[in-house]
Jmol script that loads the backbone (N, CA, C; Angstrom):
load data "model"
ATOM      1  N   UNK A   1      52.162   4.745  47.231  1.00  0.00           N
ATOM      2  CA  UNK A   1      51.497   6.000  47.548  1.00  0.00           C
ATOM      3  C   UNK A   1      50.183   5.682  48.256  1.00  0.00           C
ATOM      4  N   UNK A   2      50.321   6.554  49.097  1.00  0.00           N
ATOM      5  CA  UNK A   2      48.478   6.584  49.866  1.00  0.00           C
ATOM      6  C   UNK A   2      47.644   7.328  49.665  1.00  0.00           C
ATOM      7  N   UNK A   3      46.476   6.618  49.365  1.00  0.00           N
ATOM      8  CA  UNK A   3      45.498   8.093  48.637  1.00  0.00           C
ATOM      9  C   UNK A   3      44.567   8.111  50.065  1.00  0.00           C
ATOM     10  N   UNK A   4      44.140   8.966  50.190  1.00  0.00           N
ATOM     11  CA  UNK A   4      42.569   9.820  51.360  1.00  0.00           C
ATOM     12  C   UNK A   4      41.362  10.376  50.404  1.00  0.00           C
ATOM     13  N   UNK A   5      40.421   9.714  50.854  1.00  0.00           N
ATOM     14  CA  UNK A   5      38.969  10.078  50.066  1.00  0.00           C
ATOM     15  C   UNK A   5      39.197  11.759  51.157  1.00  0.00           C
ATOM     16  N   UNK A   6      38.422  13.010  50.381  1.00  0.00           N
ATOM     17  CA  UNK A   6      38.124  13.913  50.938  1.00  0.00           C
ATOM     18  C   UNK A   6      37.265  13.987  52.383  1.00  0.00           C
ATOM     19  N   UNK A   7      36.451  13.067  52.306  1.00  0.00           N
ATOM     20  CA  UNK A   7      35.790  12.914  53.169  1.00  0.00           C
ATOM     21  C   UNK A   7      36.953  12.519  54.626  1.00  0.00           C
ATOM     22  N   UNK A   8      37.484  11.813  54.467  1.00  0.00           N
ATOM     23  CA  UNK A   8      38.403  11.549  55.830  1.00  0.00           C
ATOM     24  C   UNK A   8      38.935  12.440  56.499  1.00  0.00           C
ATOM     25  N   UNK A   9      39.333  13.574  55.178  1.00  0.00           N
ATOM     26  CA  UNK A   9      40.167  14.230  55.956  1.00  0.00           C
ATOM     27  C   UNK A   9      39.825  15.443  57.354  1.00  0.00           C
ATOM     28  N   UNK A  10      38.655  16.071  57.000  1.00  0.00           N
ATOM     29  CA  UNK A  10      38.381  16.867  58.457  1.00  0.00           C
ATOM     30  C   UNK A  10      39.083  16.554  59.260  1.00  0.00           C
ATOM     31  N   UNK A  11      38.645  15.106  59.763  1.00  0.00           N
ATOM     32  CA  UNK A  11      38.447  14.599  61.150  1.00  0.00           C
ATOM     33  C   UNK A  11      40.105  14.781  61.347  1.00  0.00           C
ATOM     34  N   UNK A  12      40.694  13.932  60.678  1.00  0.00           N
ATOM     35  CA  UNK A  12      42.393  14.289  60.687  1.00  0.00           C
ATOM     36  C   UNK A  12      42.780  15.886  60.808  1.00  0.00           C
ATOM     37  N   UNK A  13      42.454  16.573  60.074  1.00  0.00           N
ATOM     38  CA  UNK A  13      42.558  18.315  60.464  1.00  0.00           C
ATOM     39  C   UNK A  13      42.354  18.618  61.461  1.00  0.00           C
ATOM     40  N   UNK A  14      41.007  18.345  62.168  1.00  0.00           N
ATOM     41  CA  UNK A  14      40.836  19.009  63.311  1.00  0.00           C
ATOM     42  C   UNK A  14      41.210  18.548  64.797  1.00  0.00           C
ATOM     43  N   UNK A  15      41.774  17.333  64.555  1.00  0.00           N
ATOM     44  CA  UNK A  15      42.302  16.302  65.259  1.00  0.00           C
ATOM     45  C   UNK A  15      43.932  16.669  65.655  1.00  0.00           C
ATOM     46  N   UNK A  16      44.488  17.829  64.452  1.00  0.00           N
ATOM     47  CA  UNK A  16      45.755  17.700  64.445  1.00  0.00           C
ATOM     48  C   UNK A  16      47.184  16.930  63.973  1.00  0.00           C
ATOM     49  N   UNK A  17      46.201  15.424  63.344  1.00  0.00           N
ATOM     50  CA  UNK A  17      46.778  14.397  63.017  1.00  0.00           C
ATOM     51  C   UNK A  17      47.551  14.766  61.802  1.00  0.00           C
ATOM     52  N   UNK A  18      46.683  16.110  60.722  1.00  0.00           N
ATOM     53  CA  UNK A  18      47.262  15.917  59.501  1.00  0.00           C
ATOM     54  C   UNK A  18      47.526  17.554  59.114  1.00  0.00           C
ATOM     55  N   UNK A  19      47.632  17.999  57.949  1.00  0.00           N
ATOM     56  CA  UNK A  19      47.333  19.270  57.480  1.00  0.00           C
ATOM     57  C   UNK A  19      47.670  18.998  55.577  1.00  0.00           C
ATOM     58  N   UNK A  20      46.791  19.929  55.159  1.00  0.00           N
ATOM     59  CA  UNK A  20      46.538  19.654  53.534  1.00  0.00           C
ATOM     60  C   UNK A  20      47.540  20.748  53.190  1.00  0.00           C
ATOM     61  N   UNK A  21      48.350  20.823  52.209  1.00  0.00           N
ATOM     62  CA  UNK A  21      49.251  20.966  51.354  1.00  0.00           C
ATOM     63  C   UNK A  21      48.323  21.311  49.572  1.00  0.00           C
ATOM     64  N   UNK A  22      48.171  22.731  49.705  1.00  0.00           N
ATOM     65  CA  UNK A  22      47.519  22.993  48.431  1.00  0.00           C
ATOM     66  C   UNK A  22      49.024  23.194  47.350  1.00  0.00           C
ATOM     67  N   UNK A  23      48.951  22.367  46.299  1.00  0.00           N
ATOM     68  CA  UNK A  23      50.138  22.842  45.349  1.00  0.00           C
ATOM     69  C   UNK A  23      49.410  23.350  44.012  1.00  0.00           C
ATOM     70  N   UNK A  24      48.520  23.657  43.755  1.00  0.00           N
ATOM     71  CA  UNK A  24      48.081  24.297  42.955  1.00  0.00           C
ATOM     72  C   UNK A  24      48.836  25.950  42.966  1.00  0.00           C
ATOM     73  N   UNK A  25      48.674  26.235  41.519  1.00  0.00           N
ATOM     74  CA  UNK A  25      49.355  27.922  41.334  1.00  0.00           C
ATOM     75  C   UNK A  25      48.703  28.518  41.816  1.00  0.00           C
ATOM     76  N   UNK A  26      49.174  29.655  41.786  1.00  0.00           N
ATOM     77  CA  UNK A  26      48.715  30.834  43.306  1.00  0.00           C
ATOM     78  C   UNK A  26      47.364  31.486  41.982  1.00  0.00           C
ATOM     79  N   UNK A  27      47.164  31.447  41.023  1.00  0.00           N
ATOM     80  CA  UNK A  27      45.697  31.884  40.619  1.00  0.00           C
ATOM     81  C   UNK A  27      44.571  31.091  40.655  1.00  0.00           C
ATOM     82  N   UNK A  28      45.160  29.628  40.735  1.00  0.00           N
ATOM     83  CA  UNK A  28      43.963  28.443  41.456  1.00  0.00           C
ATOM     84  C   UNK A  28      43.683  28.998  42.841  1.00  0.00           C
ATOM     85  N   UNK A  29      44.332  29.004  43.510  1.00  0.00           N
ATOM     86  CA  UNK A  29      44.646  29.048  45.219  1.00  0.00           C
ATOM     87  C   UNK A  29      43.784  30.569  45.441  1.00  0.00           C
ATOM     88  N   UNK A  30      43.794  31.458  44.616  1.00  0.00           N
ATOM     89  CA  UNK A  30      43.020  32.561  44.571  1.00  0.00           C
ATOM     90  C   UNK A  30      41.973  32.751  44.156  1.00  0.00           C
ATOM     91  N   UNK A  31      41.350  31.847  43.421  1.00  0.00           N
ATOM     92  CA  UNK A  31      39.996  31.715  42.992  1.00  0.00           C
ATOM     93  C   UNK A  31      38.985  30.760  43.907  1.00  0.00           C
ATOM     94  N   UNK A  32      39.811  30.107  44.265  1.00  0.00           N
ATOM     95  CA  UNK A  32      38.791  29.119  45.613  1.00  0.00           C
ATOM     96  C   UNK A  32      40.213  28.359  46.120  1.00  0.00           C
ATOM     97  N   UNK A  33      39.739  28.464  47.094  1.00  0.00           N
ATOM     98  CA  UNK A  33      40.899  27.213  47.995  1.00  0.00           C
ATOM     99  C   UNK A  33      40.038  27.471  49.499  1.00  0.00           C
ATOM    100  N   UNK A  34      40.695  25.815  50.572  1.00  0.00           N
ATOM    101  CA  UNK A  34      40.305  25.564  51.913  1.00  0.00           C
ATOM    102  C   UNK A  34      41.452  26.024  52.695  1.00  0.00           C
ATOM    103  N   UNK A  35      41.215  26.157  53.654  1.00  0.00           N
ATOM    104  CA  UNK A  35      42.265  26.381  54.653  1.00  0.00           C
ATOM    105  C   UNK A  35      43.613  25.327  54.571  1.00  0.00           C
ATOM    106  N   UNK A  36      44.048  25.616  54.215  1.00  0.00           N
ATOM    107  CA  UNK A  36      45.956  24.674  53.815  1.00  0.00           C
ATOM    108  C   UNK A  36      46.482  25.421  54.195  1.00  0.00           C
ATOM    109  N   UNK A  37      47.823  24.687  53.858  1.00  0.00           N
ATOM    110  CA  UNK A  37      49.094  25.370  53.534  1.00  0.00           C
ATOM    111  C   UNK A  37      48.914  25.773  51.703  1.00  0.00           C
ATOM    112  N   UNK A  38      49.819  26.826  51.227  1.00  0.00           N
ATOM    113  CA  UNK A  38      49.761  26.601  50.320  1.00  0.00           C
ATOM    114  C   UNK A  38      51.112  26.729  49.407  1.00  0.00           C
ATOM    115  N   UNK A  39      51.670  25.966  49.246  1.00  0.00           N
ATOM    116  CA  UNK A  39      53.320  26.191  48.237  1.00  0.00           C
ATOM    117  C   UNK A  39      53.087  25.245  46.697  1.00  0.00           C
ATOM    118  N   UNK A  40      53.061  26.453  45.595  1.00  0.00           N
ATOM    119  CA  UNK A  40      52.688  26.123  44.695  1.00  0.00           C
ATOM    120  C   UNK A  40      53.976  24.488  43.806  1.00  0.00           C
ATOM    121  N   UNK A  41      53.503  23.830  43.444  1.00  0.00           N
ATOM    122  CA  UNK A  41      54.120  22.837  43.174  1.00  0.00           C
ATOM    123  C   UNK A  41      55.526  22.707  42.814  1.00  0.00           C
ATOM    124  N   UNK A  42      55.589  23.682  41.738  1.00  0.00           N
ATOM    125  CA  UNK A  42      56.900  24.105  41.244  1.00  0.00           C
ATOM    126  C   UNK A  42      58.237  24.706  42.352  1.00  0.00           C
ATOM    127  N   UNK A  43      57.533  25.350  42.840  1.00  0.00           N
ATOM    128  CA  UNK A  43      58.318  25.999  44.501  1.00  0.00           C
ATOM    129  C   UNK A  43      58.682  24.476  45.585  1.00  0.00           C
ATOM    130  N   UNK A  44      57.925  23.555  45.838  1.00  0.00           N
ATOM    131  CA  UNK A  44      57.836  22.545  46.639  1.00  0.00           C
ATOM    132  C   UNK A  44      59.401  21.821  46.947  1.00  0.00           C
ATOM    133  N   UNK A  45      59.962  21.875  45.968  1.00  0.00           N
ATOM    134  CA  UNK A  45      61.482  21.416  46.125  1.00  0.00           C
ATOM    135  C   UNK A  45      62.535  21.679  47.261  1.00  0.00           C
ATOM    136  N   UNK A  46      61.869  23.578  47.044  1.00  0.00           N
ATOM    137  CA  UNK A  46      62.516  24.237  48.275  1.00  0.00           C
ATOM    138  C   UNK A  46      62.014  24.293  49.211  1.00  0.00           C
ATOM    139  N   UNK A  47      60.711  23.501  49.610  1.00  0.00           N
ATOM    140  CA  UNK A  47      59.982  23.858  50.936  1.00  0.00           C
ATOM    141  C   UNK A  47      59.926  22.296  51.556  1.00  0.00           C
ATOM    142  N   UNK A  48      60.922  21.347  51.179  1.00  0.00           N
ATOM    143  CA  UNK A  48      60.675  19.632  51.999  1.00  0.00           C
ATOM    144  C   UNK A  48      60.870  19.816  53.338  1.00  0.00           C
ATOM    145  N   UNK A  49      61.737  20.980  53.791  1.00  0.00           N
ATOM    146  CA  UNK A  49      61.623  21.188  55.521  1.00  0.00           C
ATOM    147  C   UNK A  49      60.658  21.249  56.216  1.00  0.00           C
ATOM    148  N   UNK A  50      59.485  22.229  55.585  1.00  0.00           N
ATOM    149  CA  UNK A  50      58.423  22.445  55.930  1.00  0.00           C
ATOM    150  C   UNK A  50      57.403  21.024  56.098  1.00  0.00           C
ATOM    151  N   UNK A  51      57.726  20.911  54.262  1.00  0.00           N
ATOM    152  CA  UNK A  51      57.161  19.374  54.566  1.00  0.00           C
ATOM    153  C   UNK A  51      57.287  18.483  55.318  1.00  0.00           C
ATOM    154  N   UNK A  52      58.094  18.009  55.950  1.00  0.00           N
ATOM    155  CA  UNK A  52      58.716  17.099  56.625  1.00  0.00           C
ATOM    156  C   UNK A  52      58.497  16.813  57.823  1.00  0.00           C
ATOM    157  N   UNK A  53      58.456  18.252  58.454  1.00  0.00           N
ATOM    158  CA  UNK A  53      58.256  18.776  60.029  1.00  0.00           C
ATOM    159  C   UNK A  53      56.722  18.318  60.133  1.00  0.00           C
ATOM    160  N   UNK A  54      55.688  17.985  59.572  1.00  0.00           N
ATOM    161  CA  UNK A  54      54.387  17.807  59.676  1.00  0.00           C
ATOM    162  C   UNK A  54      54.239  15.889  59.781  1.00  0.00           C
ATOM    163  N   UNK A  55      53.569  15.805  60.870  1.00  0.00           N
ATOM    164  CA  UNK A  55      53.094  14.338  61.059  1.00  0.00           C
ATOM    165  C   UNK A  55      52.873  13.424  59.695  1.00  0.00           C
ATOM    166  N   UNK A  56      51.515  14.129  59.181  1.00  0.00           N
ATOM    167  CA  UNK A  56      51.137  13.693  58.317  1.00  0.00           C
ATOM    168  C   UNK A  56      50.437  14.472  57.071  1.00  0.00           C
ATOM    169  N   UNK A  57      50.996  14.368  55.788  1.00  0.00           N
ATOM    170  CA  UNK A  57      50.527  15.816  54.833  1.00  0.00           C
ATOM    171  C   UNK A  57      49.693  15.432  53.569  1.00  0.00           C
ATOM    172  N   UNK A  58      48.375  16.084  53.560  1.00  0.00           N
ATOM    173  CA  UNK A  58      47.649  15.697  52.783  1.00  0.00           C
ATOM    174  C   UNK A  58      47.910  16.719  51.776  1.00  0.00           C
ATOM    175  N   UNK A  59      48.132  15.754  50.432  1.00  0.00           N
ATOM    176  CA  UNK A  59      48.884  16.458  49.282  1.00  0.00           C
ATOM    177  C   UNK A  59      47.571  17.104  48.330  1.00  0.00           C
ATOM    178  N   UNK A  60      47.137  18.035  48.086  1.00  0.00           N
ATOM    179  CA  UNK A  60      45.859  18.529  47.085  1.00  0.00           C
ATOM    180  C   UNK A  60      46.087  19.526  45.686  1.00  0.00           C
ATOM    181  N   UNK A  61      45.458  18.771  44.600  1.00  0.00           N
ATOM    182  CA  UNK A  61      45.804  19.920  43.625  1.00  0.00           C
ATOM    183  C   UNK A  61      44.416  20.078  43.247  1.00  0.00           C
ATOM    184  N   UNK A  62      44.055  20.588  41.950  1.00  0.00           N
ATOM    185  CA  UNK A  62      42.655  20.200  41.570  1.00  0.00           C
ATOM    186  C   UNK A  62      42.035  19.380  41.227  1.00  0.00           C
ATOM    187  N   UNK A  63      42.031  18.456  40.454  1.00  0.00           N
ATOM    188  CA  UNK A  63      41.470  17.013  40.014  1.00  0.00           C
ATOM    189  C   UNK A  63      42.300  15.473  41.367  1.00  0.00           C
ATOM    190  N   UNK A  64      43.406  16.275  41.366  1.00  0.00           N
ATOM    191  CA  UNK A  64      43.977  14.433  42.192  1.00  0.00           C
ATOM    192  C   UNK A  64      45.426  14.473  41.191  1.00  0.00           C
ATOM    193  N   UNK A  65      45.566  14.913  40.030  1.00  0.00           N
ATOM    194  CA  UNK A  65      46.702  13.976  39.607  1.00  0.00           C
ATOM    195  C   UNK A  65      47.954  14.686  39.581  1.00  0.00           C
ATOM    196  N   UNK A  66      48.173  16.131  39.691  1.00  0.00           N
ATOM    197  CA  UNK A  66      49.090  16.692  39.886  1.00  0.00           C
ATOM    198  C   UNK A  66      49.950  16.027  41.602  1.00  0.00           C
ATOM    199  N   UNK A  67      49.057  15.943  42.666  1.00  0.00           N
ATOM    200  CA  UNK A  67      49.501  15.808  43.620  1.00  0.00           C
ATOM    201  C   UNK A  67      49.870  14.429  43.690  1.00  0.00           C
ATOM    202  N   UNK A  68      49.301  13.207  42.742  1.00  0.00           N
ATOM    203  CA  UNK A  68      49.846  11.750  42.686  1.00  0.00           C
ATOM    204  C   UNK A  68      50.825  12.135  42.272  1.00  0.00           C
ATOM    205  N   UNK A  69      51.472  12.765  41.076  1.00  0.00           N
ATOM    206  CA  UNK A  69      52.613  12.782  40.836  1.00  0.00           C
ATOM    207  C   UNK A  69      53.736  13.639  41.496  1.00  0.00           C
ATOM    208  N   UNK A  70      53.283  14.548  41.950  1.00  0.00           N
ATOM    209  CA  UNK A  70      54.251  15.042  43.115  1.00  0.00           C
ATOM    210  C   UNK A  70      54.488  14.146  44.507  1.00  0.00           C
ATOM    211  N   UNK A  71      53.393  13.198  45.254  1.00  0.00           N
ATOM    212  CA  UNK A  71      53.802  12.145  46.012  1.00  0.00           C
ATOM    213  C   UNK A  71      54.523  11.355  45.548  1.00  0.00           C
ATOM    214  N   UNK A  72      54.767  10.792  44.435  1.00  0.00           N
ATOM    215  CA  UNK A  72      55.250   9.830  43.659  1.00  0.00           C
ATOM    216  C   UNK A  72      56.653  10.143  43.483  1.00  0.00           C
ATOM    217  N   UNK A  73      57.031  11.482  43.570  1.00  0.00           N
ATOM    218  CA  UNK A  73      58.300  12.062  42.566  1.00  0.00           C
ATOM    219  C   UNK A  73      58.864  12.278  43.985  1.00  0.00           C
ATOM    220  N   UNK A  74      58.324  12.769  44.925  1.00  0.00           N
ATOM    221  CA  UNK A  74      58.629  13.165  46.639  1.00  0.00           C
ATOM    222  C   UNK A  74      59.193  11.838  46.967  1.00  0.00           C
ATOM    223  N   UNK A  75      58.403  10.896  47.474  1.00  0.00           N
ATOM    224  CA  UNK A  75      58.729   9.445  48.206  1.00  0.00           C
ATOM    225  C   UNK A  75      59.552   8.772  47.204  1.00  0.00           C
ATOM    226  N   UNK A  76      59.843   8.877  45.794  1.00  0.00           N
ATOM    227  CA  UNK A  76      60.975   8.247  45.286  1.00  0.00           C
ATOM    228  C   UNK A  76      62.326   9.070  45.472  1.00  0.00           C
ATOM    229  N   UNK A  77      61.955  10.108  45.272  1.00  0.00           N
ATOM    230  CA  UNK A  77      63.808  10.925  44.891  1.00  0.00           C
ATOM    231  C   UNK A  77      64.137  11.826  46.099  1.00  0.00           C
ATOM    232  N   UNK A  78      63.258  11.628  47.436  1.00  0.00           N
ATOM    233  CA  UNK A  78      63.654  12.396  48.191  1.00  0.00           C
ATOM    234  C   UNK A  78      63.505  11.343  49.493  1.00  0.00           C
ATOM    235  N   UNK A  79      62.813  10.264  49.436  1.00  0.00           N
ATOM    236  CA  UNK A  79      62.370   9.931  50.709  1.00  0.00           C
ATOM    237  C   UNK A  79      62.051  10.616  51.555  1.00  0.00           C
ATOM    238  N   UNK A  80      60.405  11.220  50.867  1.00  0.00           N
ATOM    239  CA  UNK A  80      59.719  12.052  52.054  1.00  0.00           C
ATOM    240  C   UNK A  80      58.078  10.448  52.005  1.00  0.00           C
ATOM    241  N   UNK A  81      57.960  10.636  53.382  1.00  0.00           N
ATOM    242  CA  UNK A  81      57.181   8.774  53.699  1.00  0.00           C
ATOM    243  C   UNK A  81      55.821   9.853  54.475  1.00  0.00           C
ATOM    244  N   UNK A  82      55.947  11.294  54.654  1.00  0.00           N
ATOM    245  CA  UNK A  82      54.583  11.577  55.507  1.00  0.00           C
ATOM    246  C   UNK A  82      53.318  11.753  54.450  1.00  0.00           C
ATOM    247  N   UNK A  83      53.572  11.562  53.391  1.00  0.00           N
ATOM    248  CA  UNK A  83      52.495  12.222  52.475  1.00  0.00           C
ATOM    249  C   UNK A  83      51.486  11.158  51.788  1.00  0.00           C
ATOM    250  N   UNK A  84      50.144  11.769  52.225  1.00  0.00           N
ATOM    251  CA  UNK A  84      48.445  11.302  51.320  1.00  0.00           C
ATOM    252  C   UNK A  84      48.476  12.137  50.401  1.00  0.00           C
ATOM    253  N   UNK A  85      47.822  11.428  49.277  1.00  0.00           N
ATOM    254  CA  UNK A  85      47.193  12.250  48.114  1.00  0.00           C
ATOM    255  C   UNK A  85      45.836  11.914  48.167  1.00  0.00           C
ATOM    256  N   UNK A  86      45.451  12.978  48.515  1.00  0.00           N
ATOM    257  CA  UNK A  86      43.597  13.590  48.188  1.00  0.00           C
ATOM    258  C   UNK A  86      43.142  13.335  46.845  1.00  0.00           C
ATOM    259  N   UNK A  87      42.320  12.141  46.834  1.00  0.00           N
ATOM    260  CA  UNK A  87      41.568  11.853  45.677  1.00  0.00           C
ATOM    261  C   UNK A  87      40.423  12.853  44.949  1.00  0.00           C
ATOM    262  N   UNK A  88      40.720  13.507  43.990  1.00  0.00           N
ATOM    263  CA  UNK A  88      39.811  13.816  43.378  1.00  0.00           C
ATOM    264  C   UNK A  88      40.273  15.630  43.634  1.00  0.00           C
ATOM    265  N   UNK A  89      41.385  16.009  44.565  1.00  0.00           N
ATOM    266  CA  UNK A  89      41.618  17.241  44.797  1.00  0.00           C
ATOM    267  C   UNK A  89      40.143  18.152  45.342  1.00  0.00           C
ATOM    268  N   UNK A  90      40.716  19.221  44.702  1.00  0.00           N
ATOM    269  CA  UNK A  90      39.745  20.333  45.282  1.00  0.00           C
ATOM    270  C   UNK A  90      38.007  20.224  44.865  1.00  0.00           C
ATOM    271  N   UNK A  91      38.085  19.446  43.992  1.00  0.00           N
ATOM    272  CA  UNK A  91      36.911  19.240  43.164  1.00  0.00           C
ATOM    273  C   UNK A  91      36.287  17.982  44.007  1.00  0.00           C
ATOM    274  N   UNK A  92      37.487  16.813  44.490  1.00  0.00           N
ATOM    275  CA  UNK A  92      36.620  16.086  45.570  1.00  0.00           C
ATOM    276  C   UNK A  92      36.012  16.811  46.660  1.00  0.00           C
ATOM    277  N   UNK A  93      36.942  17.303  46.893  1.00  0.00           N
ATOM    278  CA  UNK A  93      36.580  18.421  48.459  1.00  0.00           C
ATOM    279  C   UNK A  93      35.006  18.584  48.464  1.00  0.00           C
ATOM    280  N   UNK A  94      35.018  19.257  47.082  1.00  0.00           N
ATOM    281  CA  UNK A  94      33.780  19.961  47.146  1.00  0.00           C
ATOM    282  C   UNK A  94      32.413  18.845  47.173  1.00  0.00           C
ATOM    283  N   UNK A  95      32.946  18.277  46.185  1.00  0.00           N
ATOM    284  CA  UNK A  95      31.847  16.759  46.501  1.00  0.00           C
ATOM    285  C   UNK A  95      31.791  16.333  47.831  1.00  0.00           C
ATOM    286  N   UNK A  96      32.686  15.898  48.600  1.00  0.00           N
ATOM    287  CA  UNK A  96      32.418  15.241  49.113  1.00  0.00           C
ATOM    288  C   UNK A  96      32.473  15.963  50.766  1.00  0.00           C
ATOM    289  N   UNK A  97      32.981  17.315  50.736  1.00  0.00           N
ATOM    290  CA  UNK A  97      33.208  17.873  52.101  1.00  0.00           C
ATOM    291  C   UNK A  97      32.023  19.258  52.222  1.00  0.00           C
ATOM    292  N   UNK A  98      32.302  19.795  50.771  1.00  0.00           N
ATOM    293  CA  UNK A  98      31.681  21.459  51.061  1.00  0.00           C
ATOM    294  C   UNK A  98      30.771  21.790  49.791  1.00  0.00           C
ATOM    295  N   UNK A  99      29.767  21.173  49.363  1.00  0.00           N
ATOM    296  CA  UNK A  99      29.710  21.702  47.841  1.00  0.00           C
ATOM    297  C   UNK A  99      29.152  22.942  48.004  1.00  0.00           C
ATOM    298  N   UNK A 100      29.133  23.834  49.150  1.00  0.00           N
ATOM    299  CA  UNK A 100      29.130  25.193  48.707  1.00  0.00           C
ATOM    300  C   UNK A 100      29.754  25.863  48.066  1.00  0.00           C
ATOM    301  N   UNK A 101      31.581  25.204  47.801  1.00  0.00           N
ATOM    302  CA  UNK A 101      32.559  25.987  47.039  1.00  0.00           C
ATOM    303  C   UNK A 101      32.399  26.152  45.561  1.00  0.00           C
ATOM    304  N   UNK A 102      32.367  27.190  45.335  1.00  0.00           N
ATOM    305  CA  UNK A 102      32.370  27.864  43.582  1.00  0.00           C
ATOM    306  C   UNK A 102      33.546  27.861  43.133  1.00  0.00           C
ATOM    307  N   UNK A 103      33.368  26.919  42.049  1.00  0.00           N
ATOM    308  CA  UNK A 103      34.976  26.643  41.440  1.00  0.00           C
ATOM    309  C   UNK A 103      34.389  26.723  40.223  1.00  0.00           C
ATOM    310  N   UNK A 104      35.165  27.512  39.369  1.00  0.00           N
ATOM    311  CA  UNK A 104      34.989  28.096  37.995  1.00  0.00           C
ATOM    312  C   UNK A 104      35.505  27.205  36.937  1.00  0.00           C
TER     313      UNK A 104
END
end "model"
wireframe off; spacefill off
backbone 0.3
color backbone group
């Protein structure tokens, strides 16, 4: 698995190179979230097309470890090879990209 410090990722976003993948539940995703995609984790099974079609997909939940284990469970039982996991999730973000975001 490949992890991305928050900090990297902009440049990859705005570059086109990548796009973030929020799998957090849709009442996380509604209380604060960045511009992603967003398909809540549990749903993700049915959306690998989507996934797939993208260069490169930065995987985000809130802390980091939901999305290690969804990269982990992806690149073993599906052979999907485009996916980063965002260290530290939404909570890195905020450290390290925006700490204007209010996360409860």
């Amino acid at each position: 698995m490949h992890k991305i410090c928050p900090s990297e990722c902009p440049t990859m976003i705005e570059s086109g190179a990548a796009v973030i993948l929020d799998i957090r539940e849709q009442f996380e995703f509604d209380a604060v979230h960045i511009s992603s995609l967003h398909i809540p984790m549990a749903e993700l099974e049915h959306h690998l097309d989507t996934v797939r079609k993208y260069n490169k997909v930065i995987v985000m939940c809130q802390s980091g470890r939901r999305a290690e284990a969804l990269v982990n469970f992806l690149e073993t039982e599906y052979n999907v090879t485009n996916l980063l996991c965002m260290e530290g999730g939404i909570l890195g973000w905020k450290e390290k990209v925006d700490p204007s975001l209010i996360i409860e």
